[in-house]
C-alpha positions as CSV (number, residue, x, y, z in Angstrom):
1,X,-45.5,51.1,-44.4
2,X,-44.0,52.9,-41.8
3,X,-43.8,51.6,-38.0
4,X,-43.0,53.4,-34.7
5,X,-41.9,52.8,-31.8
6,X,-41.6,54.9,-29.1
7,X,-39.8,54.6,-25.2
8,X,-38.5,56.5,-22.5
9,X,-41.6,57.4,-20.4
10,X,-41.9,56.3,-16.8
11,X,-42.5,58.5,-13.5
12,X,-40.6,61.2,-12.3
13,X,-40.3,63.8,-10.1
14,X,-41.0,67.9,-11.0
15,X,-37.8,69.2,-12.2
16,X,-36.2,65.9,-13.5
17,X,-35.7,65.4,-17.2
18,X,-36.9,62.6,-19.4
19,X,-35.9,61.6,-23.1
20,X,-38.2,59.6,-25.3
21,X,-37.0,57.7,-28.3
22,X,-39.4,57.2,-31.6
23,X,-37.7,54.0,-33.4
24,X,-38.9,53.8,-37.3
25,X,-39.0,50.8,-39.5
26,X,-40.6,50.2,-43.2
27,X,-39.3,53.3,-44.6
28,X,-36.6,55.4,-45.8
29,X,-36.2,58.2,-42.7
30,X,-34.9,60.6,-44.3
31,X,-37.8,61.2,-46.3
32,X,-39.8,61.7,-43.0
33,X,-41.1,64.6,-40.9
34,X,-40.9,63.4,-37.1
35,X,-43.3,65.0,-34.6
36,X,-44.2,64.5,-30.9
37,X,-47.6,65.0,-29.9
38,X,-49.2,64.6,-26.1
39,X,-52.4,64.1,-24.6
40,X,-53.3,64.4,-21.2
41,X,-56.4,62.5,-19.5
42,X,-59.5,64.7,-20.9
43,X,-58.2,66.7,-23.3
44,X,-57.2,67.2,-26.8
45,X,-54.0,65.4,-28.8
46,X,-51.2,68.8,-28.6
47,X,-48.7,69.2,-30.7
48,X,-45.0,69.1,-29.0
49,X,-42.7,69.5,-31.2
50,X,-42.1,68.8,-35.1
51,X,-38.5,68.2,-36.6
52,X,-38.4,68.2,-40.7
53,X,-36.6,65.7,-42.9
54,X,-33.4,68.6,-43.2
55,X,-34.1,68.7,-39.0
56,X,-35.9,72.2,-39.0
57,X,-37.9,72.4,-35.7
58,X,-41.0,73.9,-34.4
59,X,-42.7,73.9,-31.2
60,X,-45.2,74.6,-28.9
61,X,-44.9,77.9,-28.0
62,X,-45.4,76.7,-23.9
63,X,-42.8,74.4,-24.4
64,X,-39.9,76.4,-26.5
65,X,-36.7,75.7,-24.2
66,X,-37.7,73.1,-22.2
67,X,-38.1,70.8,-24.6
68,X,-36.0,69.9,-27.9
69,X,-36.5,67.7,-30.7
70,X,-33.8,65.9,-32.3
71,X,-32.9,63.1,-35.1
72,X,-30.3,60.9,-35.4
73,X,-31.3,59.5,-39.3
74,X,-28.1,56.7,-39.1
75,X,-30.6,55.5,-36.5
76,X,-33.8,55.9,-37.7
77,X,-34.5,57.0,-34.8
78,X,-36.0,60.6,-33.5
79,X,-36.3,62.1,-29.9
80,X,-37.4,64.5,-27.5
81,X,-35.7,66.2,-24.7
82,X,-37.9,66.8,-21.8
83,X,-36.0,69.0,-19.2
84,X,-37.5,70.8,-16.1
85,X,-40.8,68.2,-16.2
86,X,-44.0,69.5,-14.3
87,X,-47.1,68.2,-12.6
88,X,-48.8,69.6,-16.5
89,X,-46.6,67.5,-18.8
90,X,-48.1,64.7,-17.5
91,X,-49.5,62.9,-20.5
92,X,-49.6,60.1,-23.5
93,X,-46.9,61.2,-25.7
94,X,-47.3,60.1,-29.1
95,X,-44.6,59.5,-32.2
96,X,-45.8,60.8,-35.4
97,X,-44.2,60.7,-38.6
98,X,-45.1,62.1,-41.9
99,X,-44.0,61.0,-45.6
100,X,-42.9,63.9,-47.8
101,X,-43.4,61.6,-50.7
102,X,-46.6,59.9,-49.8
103,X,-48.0,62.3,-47.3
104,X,-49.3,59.4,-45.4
105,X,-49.3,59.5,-41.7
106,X,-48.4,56.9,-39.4
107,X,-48.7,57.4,-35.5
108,X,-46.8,55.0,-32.5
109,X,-49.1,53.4,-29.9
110,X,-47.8,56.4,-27.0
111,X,-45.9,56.1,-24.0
112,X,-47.2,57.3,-20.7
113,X,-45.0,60.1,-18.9
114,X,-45.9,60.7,-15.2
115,X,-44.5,63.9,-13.4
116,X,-45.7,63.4,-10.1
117,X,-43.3,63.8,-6.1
């Protein structure tokens, strides 16, 4: 079964960059479709950004060039890019990863980002 891991949240300022790490265990990655999700105090889970096992990509349409999705599969390991933050990005941002073979679903516990001066 697959675990996740994520880091790289904290509190910054508006216009600063963050990058969050999603560490996977208990599977082969490759097989994998990475996604990051967010959810903000009060409203619904969003998608982010999704990155396929052959690393195609999709976002959010609100979030298409701030933010970039990556994987690094010698690592296990996927990320996301978070430049120009805002006040609005301010959320739980949540690691999600898929099994092509399985389809099952796992999700990582979140970490808080904070864009606040």
């Amino acid at each position: 079964q697959v675990q996740l891991v994520e880091s790289g949240g904290g509190l910054v300022q508006p216009g600063w960059s963050l990058r969050l790490s999603c560490a996977a265990s208990g599977s082969i990655f490759s097989r994998l479709v990475m996604g990051w999700y967010r959810q903000a105090p009060g409203k619904e889970r969003e998608l982010v950004a999704t990155i396929s096992n052959r690393g195609s990509t999709n976002y959010a349409d609100s979030l298409k060039g701030r933010f970039t999705i990556s994987r690094d599969n010698a690592k296990n390991t996927a990320y996301l890019q978070m430049n120009s933050l805002k006040p609005e990005d301010t959320a739980v941002y949540l690691c999600n990863a898929r099994d092509i073979f399985t389809l099952f679903i796992t999700w990582g516990q979140g970490t808080q980002v904070t864009v606040s001066s």
